[in-house]
C-alpha positions in Angstrom: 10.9 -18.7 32.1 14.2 -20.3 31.2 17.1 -17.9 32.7 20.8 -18.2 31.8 23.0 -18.3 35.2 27.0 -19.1 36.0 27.8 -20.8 39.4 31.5 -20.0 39.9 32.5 -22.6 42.2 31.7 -26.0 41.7 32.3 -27.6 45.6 29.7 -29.2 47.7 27.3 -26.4 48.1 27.8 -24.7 44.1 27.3 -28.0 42.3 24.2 -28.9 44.5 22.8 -25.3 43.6 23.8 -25.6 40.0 21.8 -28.7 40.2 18.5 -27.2 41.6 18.7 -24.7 39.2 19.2 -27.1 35.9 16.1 -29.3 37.6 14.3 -25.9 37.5 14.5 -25.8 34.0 17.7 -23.0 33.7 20.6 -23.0 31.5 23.0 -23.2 33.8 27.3 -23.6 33.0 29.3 -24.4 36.3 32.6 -23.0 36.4 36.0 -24.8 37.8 39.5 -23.8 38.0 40.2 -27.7 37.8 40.1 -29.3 34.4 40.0 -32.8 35.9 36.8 -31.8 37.4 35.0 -30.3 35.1 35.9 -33.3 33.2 34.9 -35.9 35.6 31.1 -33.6 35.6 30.8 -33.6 31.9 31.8 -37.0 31.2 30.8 -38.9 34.4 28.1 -36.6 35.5 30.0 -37.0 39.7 32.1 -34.6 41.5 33.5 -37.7 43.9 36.0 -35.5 46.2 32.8 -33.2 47.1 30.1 -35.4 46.6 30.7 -38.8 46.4 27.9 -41.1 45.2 25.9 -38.7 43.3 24.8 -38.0 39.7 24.3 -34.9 38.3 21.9 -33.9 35.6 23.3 -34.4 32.2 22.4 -31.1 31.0 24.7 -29.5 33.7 27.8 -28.4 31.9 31.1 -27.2 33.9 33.7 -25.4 32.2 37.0 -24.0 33.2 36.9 -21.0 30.9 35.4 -18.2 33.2 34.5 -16.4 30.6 32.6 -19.1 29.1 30.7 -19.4 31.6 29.5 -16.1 32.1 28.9 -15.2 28.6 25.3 -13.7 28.4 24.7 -14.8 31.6 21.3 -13.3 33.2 22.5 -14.3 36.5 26.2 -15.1 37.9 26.3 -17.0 41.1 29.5 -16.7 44.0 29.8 -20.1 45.6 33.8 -20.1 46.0 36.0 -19.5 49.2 36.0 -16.5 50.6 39.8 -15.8 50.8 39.8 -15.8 46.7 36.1 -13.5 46.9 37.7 -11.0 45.5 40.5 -12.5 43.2 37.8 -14.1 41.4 35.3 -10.8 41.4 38.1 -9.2 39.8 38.5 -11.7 37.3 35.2 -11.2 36.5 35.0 -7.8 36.0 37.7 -7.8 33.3 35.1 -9.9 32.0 31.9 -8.0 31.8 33.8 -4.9 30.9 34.5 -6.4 27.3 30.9 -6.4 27.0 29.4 -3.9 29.5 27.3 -6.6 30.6 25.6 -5.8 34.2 24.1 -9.5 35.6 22.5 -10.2 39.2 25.0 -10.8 41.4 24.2 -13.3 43.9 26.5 -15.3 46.3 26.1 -18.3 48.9 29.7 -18.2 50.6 29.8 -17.6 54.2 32.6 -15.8 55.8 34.5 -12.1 56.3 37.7 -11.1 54.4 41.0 -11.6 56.4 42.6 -8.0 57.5 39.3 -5.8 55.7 36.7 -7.6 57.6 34.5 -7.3 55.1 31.6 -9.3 53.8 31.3 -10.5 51.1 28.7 -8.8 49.2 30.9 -5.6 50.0 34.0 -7.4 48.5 31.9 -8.3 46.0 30.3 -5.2 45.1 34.2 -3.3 45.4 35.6 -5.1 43.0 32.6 -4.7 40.4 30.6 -1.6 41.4 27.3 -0.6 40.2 29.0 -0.4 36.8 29.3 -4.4 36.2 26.5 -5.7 38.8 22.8 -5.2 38.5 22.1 -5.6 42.2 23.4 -8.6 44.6 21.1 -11.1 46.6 22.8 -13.4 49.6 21.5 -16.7 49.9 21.9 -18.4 52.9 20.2 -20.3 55.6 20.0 -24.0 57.1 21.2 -26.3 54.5 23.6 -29.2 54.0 24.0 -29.9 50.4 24.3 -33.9 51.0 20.5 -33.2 51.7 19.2 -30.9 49.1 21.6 -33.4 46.9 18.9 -35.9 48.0 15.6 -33.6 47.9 15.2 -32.8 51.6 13.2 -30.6 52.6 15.1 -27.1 52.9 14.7 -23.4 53.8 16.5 -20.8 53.2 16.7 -16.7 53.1 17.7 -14.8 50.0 18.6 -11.6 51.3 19.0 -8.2 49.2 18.5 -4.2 49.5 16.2 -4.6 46.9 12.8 -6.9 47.7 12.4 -7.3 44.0 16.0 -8.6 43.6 15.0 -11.1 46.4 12.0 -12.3 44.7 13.7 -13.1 41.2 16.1 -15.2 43.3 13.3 -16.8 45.1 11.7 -18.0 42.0 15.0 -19.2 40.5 15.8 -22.0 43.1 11.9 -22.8 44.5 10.7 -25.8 44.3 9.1 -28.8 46.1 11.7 -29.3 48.5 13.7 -26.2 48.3 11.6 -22.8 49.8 12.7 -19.5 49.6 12.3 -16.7 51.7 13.1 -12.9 51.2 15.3 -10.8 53.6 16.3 -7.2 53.4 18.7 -7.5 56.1 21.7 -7.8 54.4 24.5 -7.5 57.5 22.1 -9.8 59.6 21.7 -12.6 57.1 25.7 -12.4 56.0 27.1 -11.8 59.8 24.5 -15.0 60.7 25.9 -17.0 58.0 29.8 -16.0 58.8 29.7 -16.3 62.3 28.0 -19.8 63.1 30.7 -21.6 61.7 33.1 -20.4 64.6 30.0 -21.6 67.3 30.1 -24.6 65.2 34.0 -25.9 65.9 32.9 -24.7 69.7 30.3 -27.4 69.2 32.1 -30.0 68.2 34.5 -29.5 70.6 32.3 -30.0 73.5 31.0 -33.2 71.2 35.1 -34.2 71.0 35.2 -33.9 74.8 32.3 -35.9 75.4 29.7 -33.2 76.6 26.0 -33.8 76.8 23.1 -32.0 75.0 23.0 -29.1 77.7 26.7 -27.8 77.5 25.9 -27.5 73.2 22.5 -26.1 74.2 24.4 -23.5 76.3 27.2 -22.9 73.8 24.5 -22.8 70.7 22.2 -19.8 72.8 24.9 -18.0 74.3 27.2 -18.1 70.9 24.2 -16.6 69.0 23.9 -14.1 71.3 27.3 -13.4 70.5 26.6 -13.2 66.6 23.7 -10.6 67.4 25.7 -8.7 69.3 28.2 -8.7 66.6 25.5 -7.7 63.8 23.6 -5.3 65.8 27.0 -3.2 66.2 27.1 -2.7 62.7 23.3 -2.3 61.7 21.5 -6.0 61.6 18.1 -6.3 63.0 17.5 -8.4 65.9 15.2 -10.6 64.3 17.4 -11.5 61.9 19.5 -13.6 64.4 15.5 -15.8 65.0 15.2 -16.5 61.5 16.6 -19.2 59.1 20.0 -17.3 58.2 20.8 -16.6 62.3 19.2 -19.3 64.5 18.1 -21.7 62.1 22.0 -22.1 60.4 23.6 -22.4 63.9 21.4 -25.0 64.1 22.1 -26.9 61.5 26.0 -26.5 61.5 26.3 -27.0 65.1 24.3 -30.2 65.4 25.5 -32.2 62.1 28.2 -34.2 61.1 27.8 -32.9 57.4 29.6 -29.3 59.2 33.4 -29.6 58.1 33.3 -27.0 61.1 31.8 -29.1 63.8 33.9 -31.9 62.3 36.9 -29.9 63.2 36.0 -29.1 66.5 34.6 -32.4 66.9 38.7 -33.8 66.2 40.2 -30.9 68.1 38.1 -31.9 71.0 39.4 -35.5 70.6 43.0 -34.2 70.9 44.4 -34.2 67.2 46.3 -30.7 66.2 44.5 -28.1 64.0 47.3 -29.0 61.5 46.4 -32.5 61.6 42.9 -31.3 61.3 43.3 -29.5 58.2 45.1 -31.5 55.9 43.0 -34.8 57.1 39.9 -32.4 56.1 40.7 -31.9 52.1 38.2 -29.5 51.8 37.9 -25.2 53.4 37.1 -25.0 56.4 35.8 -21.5 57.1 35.2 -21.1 60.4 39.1 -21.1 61.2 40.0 -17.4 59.0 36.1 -16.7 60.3 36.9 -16.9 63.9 39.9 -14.8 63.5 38.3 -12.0 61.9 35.3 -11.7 64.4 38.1 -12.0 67.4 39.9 -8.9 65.6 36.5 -7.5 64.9 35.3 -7.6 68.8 38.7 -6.0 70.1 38.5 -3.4 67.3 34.9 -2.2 68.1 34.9 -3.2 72.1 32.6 -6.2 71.6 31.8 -8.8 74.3 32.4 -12.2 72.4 33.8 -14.6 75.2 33.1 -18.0 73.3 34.4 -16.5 70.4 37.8 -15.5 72.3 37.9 -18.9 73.5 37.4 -20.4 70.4 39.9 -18.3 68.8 42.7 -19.1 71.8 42.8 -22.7 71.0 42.6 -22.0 67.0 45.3 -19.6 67.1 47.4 -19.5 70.8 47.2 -23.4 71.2 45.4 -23.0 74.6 44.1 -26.4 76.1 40.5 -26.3 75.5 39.4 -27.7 78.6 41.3 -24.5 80.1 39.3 -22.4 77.9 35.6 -24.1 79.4 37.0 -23.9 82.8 37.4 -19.7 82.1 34.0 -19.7 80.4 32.3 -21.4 83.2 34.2 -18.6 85.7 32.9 -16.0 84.4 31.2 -13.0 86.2 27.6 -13.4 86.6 25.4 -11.6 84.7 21.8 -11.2 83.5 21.1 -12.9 80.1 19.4 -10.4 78.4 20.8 -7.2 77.2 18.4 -4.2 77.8 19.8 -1.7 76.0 21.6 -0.8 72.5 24.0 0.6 75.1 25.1 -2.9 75.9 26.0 -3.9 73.1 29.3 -2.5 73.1 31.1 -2.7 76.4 34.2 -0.6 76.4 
């Protein structure tokens, strides 16, 4: 069955997904807030800044007009920024209340707000309520758009409070190289999907520096135990962090050069500025605002997040980052696994 859906957000990752989902036979409209873009789609069929080299499907149509691309929408899908979440959920609702229209609300953005904390399905679901959203469904999990541009084989986790909700996602973006699973771990799968991207500058750091395949090995394991830690404070399941949204992103993020975040590390580690970094990037790098809000998070609720700290001292103090290791590495012994909930937190 043919479904109508908006993608607001038409980067790397939102045109890719519009694109699997106009493949899969939907009408799909792909909304911009840059004309030149959604020019160069329509007209060209290419989106060079994000994807350079690849065609789009004809039939995909971007549109600046956000109400446009919306209207009677079945589905509306969140792939922007998270720092502009909520600016554009609001947006939205003004939107939908012209027409009391109540769509799925799904996203695939990965990050917390700056100063709330929150994720975003709860930005999300703040600024529309029950009123204006059907339900929402997170999709996230291992997956480089550069590859599911080219048909590689992908998995990945749509996550929602209601199964059902999961499933109609599922079938929306299946197909022969794309597999969905369902999740109804919301925290775990969003915390998973926020949180890797501050392991992943960690990573390519060490990659910067020229360390081997056991210092990542170390960081990868002991920074996911730092995202479960994290999640289990506020209500994730511990499997979670084993699945495709916990394990299976770090992964993927920490280990390839497609990772704007590992790329950043990867150039911090080599000695450029995070100033230098940023503007030589052109594109969000999420990780950086991520990694301040889980550092603010950990002090807040008395969480044990050493990689994080480190990360966030040489983000945001300008520590040295071979400093940093050297602190790491001095640590008080410890046992690796954490027996109790108890733990978790230590105060």
């Amino acid at each position: 069955m043919t479904e109508k859906i908006a993608v607001l957000g038409a980067g790397s990752w939102g045109s890719t997904l519009a694109t699997v989902l106009v493949e899969n036979g939907h009408d799909v409209k792909l909304y911009t807030n840059i004309q030149a873009q959604a020019d160069e789609l329509n007209e060209k069929h290419t989106n060079e800044h994000y994807m350079p080299g690849f065609k789009y499907p004809e039939k995909l149509y971007a549109t600046t007009d956000l109400e446009e691309a919306v209207d009677g929408a079945d589905a509306i899908l969140f792939v922007v920024p998270t720092k502009v979440i909520r600016l554009v959920a609001g947006q939205l609702k003004d939107i939908l209340a012209k027409t009391n229209a109540r769509p799925l609300i799904i996203h695939a953005s990965k990050g917390l707000e700056i100063g709330t904390h929150k994720r975003i399905s709860e930005i999300i679901m703040e600024e529309l309520t029950e009123r204006y959203a059907k339900g929402i469904v997170v999709l996230s999990g291992p997956s480089h758009a550069e590859e599911v541009a080219k048909k590689d084989i992908t998995l990945i986790t749509a996550a929602s409070n209601d199964i059902e909700e999961a499933e109609y996602v599922q079938d929306l973006f299946s197909n022969n190289y794309l597999r969905i699973y369902t999740n109804d771990d919301v925290i775990g799968v969003e915390t998973g999907a926020a949180f890797k991207n501050v392991i992943a500058i960690g990573a390519g750091a060490l990659h910067g520096l020229g360390y081997g395949d056991d210092a990542k090995a170390a960081l990868m394991t002991r920074g996911l135990a730092e995202i479960a830690r994290l999640g289990m404070a506020f209500g994730a399941s511990p499997l979670t962090f084993i699945g495709l949204s916990g394990v299976g992103d770090l992964i993927v993020t920490c280990t390839s050069v497609h990772s704007r975040n590992w790329r950043c590390g990867n150039a911090l580690g080599q000695g450029k500025s995070l100033d230098e970094v940023v503007r030589d990037m052109g594109m969000v790098i999420e990780g950086i605002n991520t990694c301040e809000a889980a550092y603010q998070l950990s002090q807040q609720e008395h969480i044990d997040m050493p990689i994080t700290t480190a990360i966030y001292n040489v983000l945001f103090k300008g520590a040295d980052i071979k400093e940093e290791i050297a602190d790491l590495m001095g640590r008080d012994s410890r046992s690796e696994i954490i027996g109790h909930a108890k733990d978790i937190r230590r105060k």
